[in-house]
C-alpha positions in Angstrom: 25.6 -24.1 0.8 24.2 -26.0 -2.6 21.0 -24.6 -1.6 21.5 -21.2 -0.8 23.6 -20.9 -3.7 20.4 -21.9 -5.8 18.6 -19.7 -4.2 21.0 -16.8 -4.9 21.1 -17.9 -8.5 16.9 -18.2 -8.8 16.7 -14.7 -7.3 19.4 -13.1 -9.9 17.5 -14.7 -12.7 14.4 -13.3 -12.0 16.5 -9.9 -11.7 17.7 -11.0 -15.4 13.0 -11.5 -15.9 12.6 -8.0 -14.0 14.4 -5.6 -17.0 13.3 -8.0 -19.8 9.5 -8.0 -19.0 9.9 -4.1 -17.4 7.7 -3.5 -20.8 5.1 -5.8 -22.1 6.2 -5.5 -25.6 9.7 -6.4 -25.1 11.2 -10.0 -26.1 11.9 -11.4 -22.4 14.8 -13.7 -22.7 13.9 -15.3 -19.5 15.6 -18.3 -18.6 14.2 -18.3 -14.6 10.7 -19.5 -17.1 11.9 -22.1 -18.6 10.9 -25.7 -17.2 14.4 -26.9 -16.7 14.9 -24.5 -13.5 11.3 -25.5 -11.5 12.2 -28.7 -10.7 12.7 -28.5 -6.7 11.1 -27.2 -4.0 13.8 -24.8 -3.7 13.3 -23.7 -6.9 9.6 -22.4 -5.4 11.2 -21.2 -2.3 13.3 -19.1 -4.8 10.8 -18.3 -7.1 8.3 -17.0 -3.9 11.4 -14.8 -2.6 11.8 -13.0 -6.0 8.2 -12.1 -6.2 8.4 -10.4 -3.1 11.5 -8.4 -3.7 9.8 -7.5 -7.0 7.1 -5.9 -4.8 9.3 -4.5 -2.2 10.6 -2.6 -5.1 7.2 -1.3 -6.0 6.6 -0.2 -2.1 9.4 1.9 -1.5 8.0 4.6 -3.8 5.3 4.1 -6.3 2.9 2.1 -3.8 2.6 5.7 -1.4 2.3 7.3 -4.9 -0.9 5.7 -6.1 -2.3 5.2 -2.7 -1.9 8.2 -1.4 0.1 11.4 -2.6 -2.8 12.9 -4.4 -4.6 13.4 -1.5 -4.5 16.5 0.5 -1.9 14.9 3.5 0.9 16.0 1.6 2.3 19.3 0.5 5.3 21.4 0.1 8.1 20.7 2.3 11.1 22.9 3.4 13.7 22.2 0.3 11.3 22.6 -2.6 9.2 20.4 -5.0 11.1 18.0 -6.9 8.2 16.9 -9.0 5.9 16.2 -6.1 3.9 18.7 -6.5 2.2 17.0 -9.6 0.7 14.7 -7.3 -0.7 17.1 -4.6 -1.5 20.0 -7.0 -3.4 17.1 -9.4 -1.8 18.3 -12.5 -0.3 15.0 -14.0 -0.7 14.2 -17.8 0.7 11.6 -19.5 4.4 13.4 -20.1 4.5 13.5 -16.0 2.1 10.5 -15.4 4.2 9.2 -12.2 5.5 5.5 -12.0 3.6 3.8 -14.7 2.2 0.3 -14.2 5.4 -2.0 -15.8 6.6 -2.6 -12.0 3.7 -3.6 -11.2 3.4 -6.4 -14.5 7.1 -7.5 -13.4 5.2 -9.1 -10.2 2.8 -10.2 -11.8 5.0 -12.0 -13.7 6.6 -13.6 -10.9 3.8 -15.1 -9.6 2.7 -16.3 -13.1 5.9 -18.7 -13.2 4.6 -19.6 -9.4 1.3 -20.8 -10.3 2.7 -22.2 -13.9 5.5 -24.5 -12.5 4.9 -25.1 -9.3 2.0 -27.3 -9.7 4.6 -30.1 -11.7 7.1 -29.8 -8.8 7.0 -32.7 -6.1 7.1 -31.2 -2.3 7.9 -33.3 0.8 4.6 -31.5 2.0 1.8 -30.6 0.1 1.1 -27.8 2.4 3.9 -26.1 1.6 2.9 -26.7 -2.1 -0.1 -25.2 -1.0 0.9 -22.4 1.1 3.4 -21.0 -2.3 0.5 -21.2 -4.6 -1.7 -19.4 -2.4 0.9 -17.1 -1.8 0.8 -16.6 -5.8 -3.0 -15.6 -6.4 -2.8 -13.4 -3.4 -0.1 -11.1 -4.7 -1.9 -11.3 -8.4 -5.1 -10.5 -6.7 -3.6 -7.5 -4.9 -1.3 -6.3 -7.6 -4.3 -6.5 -9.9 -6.7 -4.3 -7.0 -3.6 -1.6 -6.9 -3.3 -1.5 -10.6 -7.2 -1.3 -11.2 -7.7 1.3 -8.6 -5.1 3.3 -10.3 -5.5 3.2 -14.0 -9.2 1.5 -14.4 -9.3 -1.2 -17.3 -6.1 -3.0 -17.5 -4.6 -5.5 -20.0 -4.9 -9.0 -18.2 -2.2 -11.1 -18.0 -2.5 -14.7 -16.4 0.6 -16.4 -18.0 3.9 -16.0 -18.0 5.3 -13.9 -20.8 8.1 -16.6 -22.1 8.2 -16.2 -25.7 8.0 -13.3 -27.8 4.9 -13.5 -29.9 3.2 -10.1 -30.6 -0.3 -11.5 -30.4 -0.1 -12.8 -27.1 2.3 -9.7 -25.6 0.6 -6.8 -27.0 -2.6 -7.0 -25.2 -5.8 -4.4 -25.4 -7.0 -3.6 -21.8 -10.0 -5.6 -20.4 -12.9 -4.0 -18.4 -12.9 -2.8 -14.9 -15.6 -5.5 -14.4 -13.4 -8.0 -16.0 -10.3 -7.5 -14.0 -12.5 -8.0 -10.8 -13.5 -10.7 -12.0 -10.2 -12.3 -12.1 -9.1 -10.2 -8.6 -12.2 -12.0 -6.5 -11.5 -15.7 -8.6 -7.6 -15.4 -7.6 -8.6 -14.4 -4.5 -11.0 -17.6 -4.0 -8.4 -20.0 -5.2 -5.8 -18.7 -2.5 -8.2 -18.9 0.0 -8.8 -22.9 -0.7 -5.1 -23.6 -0.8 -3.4 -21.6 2.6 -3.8 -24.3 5.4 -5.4 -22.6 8.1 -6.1 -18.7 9.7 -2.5 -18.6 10.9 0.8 -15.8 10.5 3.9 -17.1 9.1 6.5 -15.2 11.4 7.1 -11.7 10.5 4.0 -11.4 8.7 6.0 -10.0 5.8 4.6 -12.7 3.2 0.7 -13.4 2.5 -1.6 -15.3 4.8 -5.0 -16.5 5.1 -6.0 -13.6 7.5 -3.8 -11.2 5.0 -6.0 -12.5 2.3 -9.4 -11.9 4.0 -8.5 -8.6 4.7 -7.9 -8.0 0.9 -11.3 -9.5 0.4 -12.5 -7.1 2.0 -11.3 -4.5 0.9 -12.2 -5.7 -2.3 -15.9 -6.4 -1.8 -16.2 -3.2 0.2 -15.2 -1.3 -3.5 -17.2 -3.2 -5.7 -19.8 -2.8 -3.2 -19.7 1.1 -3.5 -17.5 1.7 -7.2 -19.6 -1.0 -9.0 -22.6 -1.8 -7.6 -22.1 -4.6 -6.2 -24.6 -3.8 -3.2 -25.6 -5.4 -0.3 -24.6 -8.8 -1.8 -20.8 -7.6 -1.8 -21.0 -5.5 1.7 -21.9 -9.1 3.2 -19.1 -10.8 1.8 -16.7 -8.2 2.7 -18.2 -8.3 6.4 -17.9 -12.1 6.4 -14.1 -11.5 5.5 -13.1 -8.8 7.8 -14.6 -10.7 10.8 -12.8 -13.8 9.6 -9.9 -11.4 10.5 -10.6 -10.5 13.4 -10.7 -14.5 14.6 -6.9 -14.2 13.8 -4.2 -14.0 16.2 -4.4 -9.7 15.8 -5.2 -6.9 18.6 -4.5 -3.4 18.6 -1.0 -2.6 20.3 -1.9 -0.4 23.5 0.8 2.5 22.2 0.2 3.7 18.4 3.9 4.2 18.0 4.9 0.5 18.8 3.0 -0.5 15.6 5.4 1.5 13.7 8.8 1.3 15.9 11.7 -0.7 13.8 12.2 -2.8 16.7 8.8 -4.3 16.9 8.1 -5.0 14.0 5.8 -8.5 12.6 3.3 -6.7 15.6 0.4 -8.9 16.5 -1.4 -5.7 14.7 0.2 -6.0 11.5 -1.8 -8.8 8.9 1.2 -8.3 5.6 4.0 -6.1 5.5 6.7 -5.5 3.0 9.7 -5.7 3.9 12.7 -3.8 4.3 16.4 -4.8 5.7 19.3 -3.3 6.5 22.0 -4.2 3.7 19.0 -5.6 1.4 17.9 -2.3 0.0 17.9 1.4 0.4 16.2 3.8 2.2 12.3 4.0 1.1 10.1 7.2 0.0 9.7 8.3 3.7 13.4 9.4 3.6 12.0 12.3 1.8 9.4 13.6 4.6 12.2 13.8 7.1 14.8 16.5 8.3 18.4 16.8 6.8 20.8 18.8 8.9 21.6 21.6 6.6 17.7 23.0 7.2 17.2 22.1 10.7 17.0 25.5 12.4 19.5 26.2 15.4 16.6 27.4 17.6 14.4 24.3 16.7 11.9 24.1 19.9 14.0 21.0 22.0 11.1 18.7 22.4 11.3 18.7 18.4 15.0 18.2 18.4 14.6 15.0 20.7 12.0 13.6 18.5 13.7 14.0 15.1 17.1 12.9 16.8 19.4 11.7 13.9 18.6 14.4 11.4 18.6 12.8 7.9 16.7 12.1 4.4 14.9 15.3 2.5 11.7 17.0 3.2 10.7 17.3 0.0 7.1 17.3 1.0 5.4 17.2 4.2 2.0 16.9 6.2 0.1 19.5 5.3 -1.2 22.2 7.4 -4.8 20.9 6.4 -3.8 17.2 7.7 -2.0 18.4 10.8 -5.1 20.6 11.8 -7.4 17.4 11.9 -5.7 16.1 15.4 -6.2 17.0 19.1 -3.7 17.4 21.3 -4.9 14.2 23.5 -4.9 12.3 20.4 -1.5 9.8 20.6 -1.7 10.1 16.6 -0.4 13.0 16.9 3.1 12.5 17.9 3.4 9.8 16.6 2.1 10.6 12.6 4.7 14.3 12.4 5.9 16.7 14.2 6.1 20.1 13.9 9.0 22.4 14.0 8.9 26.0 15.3 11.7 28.8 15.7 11.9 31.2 18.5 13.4 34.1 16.7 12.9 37.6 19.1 11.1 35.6 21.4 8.4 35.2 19.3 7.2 31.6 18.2 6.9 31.0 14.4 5.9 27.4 12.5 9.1 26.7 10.2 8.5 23.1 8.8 7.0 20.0 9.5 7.9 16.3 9.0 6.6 12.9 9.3 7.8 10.7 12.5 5.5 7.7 11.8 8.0 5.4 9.3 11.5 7.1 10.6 13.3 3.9 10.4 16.3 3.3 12.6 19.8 4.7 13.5 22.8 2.7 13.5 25.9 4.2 14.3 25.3 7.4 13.9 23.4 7.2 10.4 19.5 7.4 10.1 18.3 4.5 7.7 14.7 4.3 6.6 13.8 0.9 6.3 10.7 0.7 8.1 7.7 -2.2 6.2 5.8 -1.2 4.3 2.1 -1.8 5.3 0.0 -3.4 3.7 -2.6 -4.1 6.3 -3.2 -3.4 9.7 -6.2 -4.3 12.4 -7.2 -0.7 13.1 -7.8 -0.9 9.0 -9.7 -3.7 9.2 -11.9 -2.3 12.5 -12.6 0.6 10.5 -13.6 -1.4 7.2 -15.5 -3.3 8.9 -17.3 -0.2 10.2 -17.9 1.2 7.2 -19.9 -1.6 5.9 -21.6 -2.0 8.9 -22.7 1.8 8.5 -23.7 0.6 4.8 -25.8 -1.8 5.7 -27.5 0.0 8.0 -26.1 -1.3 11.4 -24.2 0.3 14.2 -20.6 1.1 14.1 -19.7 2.3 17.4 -18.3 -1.1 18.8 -15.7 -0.6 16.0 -15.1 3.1 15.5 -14.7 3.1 19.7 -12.3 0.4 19.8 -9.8 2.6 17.5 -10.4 5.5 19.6 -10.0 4.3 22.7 -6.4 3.4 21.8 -6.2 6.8 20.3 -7.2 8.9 23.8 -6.7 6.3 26.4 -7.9 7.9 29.6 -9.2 11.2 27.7 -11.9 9.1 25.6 -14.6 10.4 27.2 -14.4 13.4 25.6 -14.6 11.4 22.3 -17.3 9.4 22.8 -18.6 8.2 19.1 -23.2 9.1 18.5 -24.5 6.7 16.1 -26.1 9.1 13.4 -27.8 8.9 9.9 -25.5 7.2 7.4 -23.7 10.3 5.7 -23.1 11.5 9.3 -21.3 8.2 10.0 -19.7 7.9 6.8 -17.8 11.5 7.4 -17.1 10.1 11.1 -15.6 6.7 9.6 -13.5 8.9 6.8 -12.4 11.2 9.3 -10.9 8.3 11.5 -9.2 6.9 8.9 -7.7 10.2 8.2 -6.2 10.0 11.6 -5.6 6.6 12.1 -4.0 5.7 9.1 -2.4 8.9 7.7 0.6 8.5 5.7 0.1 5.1 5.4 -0.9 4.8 1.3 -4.4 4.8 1.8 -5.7 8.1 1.7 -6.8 8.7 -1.7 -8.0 5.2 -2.5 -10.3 6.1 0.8 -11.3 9.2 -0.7 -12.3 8.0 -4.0 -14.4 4.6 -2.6 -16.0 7.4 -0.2 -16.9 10.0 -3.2 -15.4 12.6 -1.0 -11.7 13.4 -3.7 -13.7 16.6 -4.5 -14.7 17.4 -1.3 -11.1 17.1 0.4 -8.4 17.9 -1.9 -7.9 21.2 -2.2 -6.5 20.7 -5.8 -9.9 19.7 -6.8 -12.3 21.6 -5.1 -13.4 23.7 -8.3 -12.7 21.2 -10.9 -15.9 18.7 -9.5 -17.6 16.8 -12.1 -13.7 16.1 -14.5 -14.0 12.2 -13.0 -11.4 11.3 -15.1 -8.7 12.6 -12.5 -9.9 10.0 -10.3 -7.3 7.6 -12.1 -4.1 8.4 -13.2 -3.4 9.1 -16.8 -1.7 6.2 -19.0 2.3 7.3 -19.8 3.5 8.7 -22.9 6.1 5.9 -22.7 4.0 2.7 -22.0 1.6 4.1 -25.1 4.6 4.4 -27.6 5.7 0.7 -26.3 2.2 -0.7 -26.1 0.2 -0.1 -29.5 -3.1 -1.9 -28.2 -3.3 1.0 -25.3 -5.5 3.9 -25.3 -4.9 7.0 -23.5 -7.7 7.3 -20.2 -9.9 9.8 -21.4 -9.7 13.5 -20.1 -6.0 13.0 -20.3 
């Protein structure tokens, strides 16, 4: 009970660090920082588990945000716009900027006091030591990669803010090249201290497989967004196929990798995430059904899939995204659905929502609190594909292996041709599309491709303004933060 209780009391401190570090500029009267309270191994253990709800907090919104909403997957639902449309439509500014970047520094926070204090504290095994601390630079790594993606150069923070001094809060933002920099180095150092290639159970916390396949991810950018070559593409290779000497394999049914009950899936690598009577519902609430707008003549295979009607349908898969699948494609189902009315006999499309996270039902009520994912094998068999394509070799082995999960029996009519490199790199981005619609990744994938003004509707005739390919920096983080400067364009 002494523990748990510690544990409880750790977690609402770092609750107390969350809304007194929520702006860089603020005084944070932390008292989770100060040494006194990071003197056990429990301490860690709470210290770990606050950093992770700190993120889960960041993935039930913001994360599908960033990653993906400003691609062309999501539009207009049934029950209006409710601000989303800023997204889609590519008209933010820094009045309506979406979730600004403070979230995001409140983790980074966290694991700041991990990798500050938990060096001095003496384990009963050093690999568990270990295992925290690696835990630490992977979630700095990653939270940096989101962040850097999203806004470009950042302010770099690598202690914990525990005193108010101006000179050391207020901070100018460092260079894309320099926040990489520190990304791949954090990334290196986690590597050295997790133990071995193995998943904790759930795979809902960082690993060493987790980690290679943010490696990655992160040489494959820098490979093709800084010119990192074919120096980077080969150290992104070497990390993916690290991966893929993990305990992973594609599940044989696409919706089992989603489905509430089965989650921690031997195809998941990291998830965030989310519990019944932990937290609320997450941002895919708002691509469902409620009752009020479900038609009475709803087509009935429809009404058994969306079952429990619930959430909003605020926005919705596009017509353009829905369009992309075949019928023999098991994506399909199990990415949306689409509902039609059979007014006079005569069939007409009425709305559409998304079927891929639509949690569980208990008792009656509809609650989505499906993980969040971060990583997946299929994303790291198509990664690993497109740098093969880079680098001049054959992807089939890789692009196959996805769709034969996809088509099952019908994959002979899908049979992948090795072509020139632009003909493979349209393939690769295509099967992305399908395979991992929805999913956050979208318009991260459409900017490392060079493709954003190719795809989005929203951006067709506005090619050459590259400054929408990051978000624009709030009105409120640059009357809090004197040192920032508005992203040009905005």
């Amino acid at each position: 009970m002494k523990k748990q209780l510690r544990l409880l009391y750790i977690t609402l401190l770092g609750v107390i660090i969350a809304s007194c570090t929520n702006n860089l500029e603020l005084e944070p009267t932390s008292v989770i920082s100060n040494a006194s309270f990071w003197k056990t191994q429990d301490d860690a253990a709470g210290g770990i588990y606050g950093m992770y709800v700190n993120l889960r907090t960041q993935a039930s919104k913001n994360l599908f945000l960033w990653g993906e909403a400003r691609s062309e997957t999501v539009g207009a639902g049934v029950q209006g716009l409710d601000g989303r449309d800023l997204f889609y439509l590519n008209q933010l500014d820094a009045t309506n900027s979406g979730p600004d970047w403070q979230g995001m520094y409140t983790v980074i926070h966290h694991a700041n006091l991990i990798l500050k204090y938990v060096p001095g504290i003496s384990f009963t095994s050093e690999v568990t030591k270990n295992n925290i601390l690696a835990q630490a630079y992977a979630m700095r790594a990653y939270v940096y990669f989101c962040m850097v993606r999203t806004w470009g150069e950042l302010p770099l923070v690598t202690e914990p803010t525990e005193n108010f001094n101006p000179a050391s809060v207020q901070r100018e933002r460092s260079s894309v090249a320099n926040v990489f920099t520190l990304i791949k180095s954090d990334i290196d150092k986690g590597m050295a201290l997790f133990p071995n290639n193995t998943f904790p159970t759930g795979r809902n916390v960082w690993s060493k497989p987790a980690l290679n396949a943010l490696k990655g991810d992160v040489y494959l950018w820098t490979a093709k967004k800084l010119a990192g070559g074919t120096t980077d593409l080969n150290t992104a290779l070497e990390a993916l196929n690290l991966v893929k000497s993990s305990d992973v394999a594609l599940l044989s049914n696409y919706n089992d990798v989603f489905d509430y009950t089965t989650k921690g899936n031997k195809e998941i690598l990291f998830a965030i995430n989310f519990k019944r009577n932990e937290v609320t519902d997450n941002d895919y609430a708002n691509m469902y059904f409620p009752p009020a707008y479900v038609p009475n003549d709803i087509n009935s295979d429809v009404a058994t899939a969306l079952g429990v009607a619930a959430g909003q349908n605020f926005w919705a898969p596009t017509a353009t995204f829905r369009s992309q699948f075949t019928d023999d494609d098991q994506r399909k189902n199990g990415t949306f659905r689409e509902i039609y009315t059979a007014s006079s006999g005569v069939s007409k499309f009425y709305g559409a929502f998304a079927v891929k996270f639509n949690g569980m039902v208990e008792l009656g009520t509809r609650y989505f609190l499906d993980d969040y994912i971060v990583y997946r094998y299929a994303d790291i068999l198509l990664m690993i594909a497109e740098v093969k394509n880079a680098l001049g070799q054959d992807p089939t082995p890789e692009i196959m292996q996805v769709r034969t999960r996809a088509y099952g029996s019908k994959v002979s009519a899908h049979l992948f041709t090795n072509g020139s490199q632009a003909q493979n790199d349209e393939v690769i981005l295509q099967e992305r599309l399908l395979e991992l619609g929805l999913e956050g990744k979208r318009w991260w994938d459409l900017v490392r491709f060079n493709k954003a003004f190719d795809k989005v509707a929203s951006l067709k005739d506005r090619t050459g303004k590259d400054y929408l390919l990051l978000f624009p920096i709030s009105a409120n983080t640059l009357s809090l933060e004197n040192k920032i400067r508005q992203n040009p364009g905005y």
